[in-house]
C-alpha positions, 0 to 999 in steps of 0.5 A: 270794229264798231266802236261803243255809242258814247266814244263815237259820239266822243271821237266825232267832237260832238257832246253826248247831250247838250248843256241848256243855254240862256234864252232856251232853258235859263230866261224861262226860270228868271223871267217867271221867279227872279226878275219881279226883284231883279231888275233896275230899281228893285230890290235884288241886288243885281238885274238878271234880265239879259244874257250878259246879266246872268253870264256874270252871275252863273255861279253865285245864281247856282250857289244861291239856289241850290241852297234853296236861299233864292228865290226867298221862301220860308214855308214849311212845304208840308204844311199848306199850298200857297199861290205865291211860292215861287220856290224852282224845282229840282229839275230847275235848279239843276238845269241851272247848275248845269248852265253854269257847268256848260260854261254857261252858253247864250244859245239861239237867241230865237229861242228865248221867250217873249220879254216879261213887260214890267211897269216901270218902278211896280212889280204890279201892272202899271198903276191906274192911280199912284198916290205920294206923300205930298212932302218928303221926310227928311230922315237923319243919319242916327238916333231913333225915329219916331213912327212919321204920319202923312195924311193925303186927301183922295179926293174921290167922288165915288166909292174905289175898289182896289184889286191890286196896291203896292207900297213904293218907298223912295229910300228903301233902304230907311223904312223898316215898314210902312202901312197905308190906312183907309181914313173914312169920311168923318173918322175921329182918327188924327182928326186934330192933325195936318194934312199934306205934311209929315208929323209924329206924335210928339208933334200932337198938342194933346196926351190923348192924340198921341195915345191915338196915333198907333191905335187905330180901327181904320181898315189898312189898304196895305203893309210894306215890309223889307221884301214884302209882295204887293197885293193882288186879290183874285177876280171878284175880289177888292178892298174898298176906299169909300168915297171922301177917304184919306190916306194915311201913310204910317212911317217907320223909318230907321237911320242907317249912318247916312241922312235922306229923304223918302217919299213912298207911294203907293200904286193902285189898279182898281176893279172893272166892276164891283166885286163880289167880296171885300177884302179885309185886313185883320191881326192877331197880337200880344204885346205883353211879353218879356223874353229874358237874355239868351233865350235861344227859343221864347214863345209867345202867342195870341189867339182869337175868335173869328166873329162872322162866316168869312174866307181866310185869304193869306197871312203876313207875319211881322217880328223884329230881328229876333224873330226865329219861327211864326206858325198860324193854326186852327184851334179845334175844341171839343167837349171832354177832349184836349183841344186839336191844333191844325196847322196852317202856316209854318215859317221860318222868319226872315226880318230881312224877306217878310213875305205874304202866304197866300192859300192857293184855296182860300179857307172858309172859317165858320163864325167862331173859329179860334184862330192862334199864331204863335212867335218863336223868339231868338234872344241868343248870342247865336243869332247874328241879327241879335241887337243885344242878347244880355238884354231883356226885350218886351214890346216896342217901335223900334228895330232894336225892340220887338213885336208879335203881329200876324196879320192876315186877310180875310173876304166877306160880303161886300157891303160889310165894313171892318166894324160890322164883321165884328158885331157878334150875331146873338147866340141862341139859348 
């Protein structure tokens, strides 16, 4: 008697079809969308870099990704195509799922794919130039912080393109943002103010100074947010610290119960040769709302105008902990006819993974497209992350307080610096 396929394969003690295991089918998947954050010193939780790692992890790994919360992505899939999604497909999260179901097996550890080569303390390659903040800040364990400066002199005697730039704090766990501002040579800016030492404005001697401390028209080399992403610009492509610049290390740090000391960094790789375009970082903002108490979806928005031809790169929003939703659209008008708005990005934000959302194809955005972001704001007792939903909430530093900004990033001709992109060419009559 000839006996079925399946109940002989059966019977001969052998699987039908064999479970994935670890190095052939798991490391894969980690090493290209789990390991920049999970691995000693980032910020996962846990390293899922060996076999004993994920082996202790199978089913919180299956867990997570199959409810899509890991790897963190928050874009809307039918709007726009992004370099940097690292989202796993279905076939991959469920060669996860049926690792772990397997009993999660090592397999032949021949077949594992070479090792990912990590810069030790950098998800980008190892820096060529990695510039702190000469003296910690002591940060207590409670109250509110004011915003902390820390200016540090370059000392470059040439211009330095940078291609890639991360932010490294020291406490990640006290900063709830950091940016690094590129101070040119002969800039007004905190021109009154130490260098080498941390300060806020309240240590400013005059009214005026401190008014000046967050305003700024300085360019930003780079923003750092909780589970933001450095920056890494395509070939040709940089932004520009002109020789004779300083650093300016804006601070927000946020007492946590536990006093410490933070000294970031940030790493820098620069170009091999001048680019064919500069890099510039640029924001849509409305600081004038007030959302009332338990409102469960509060809109606010801001629109503007792109002055000069440019190439629309990627985009970071930033809200507080009632940040719900945050959209970034064309605004297209024609004569006699309603305005049409064209999506470009749509998220649903998460204070505790502020990502970047890079085009896979950078938009070119011809002088005078109207650009708007828009804020959804959760002031309920529903949100968890709600600090005070009887509160009415307006504008402010603090984590309790709120904002509105949607940075994004933009190239253009190399030798156009921030303030002549914004020179308006004369419009024809």
């Amino acid at each position: 008697m000839r006996l079925p396929l399946r109940l002989a394969v059966y019977l001969a003690g052998m699987p039908l079809y064999a479970a994935p295991t670890f190095y052939h089918d798991v490391l894969p998947i980690l090493q290209n969308h789990c390991q920049a954050c999970h691995r000693t010193g980032q910020i996962g939780p846990m390293p899922l870099v060996t076999y004993q790692d994920a082996r202790k992890w199978a089913a919180e790994i299956v867990r997570k990704t199959a409810a899509k919360e890991m790897p963190p992505w928050f874009a809307n899939p039918t709007i726009g195509h992004f370099s940097n999604d690292p989202s796993l497909t279905t076939a991959q999260i469920e060669t996860l799922a049926a690792w772990e179901r397997g009993g999660a097996p090592a397999g032949n550890r021949a077949d594992a794919p070479p090792p990912r080569k990590w810069a030790a303390g950098f998800v980008i390659p190892q820096p060529d130039l990695v510039v702190a903040m000469p003296k910690p800040v002591a940060i207590p364990a409670h109250g509110d912080i004011d915003y902390t400066y820390e200016i540090v002199h370059t000392g470059f005697a040439e211009d330095r393109w940078v291609r890639m730039s991360e932010i490294r704090p020291a406490s990640r766990q006290h900063v709830h943002h950091a940016v690094v501002y590129i101070r040119p040579p002969g800039s007004a800016w905190l021109a009154k103010t130490p260098v080498g030492v941390p300060f806020t404005a309240m240590d400013m001697t005059d009214e005026q100074s401190r008014r000046d401390a967050e305003m700024t028209t300085s360019d930003i080399l780079l923003v750092y947010a909780p589970g933001s992403s450095p920056d890494q610009w395509p070939e040709g492509m940089a932004k520009l610290i002109p020789r004779g610049s300083d650093l300016v290390f804006q601070m927000h740090y946020t007492a946590n119960g536990q006093a410490a000391t933070d000294q970031t960094a940030i790493g820098m790789i620069f170009a091999k040769d001048p680019p064919k375009q500069r890099v510039i970082t640029l924001q849509l903002t409305n600081s004038h709302f007030r959302i009332p108490p338990g409102d469960p979806s509060y809109r606010v928005e801001a629109r503007g105008t792109i002055p000069n031809d440019s190439l629309l790169l990627s985009f970071f929003p930033h809200l507080h902990l009632r940040g719900k939703e945050f959209e970034y659209n064309i605004v297209h008008r024609e004569s006699g006819s309603a305005p049409e708005i064209e999506p470009l990005l749509d998220v649903n934000y998460n204070f505790y993974w502020q990502l970047s959302y890079r085009l896979a194809e950078p938009r070119f955005l011809k002088a005078g497209t109207e650009l708007q972001t828009v804020a959804i704001f959760d002031n309920s007792r529903k949100n968890p992350h709600n600090p005070d939903p009887d509160a009415e909430v307006v504008w402010g530093d603090q984590t309790y307080d709120e904002m509105m900004v949607g940075f994004f990033d933009i190239a253009v001709a190399p030798g156009v610096d921030k303030a002549q992109f914004f020179e308006r060419a004369p419009t024809g009559k």
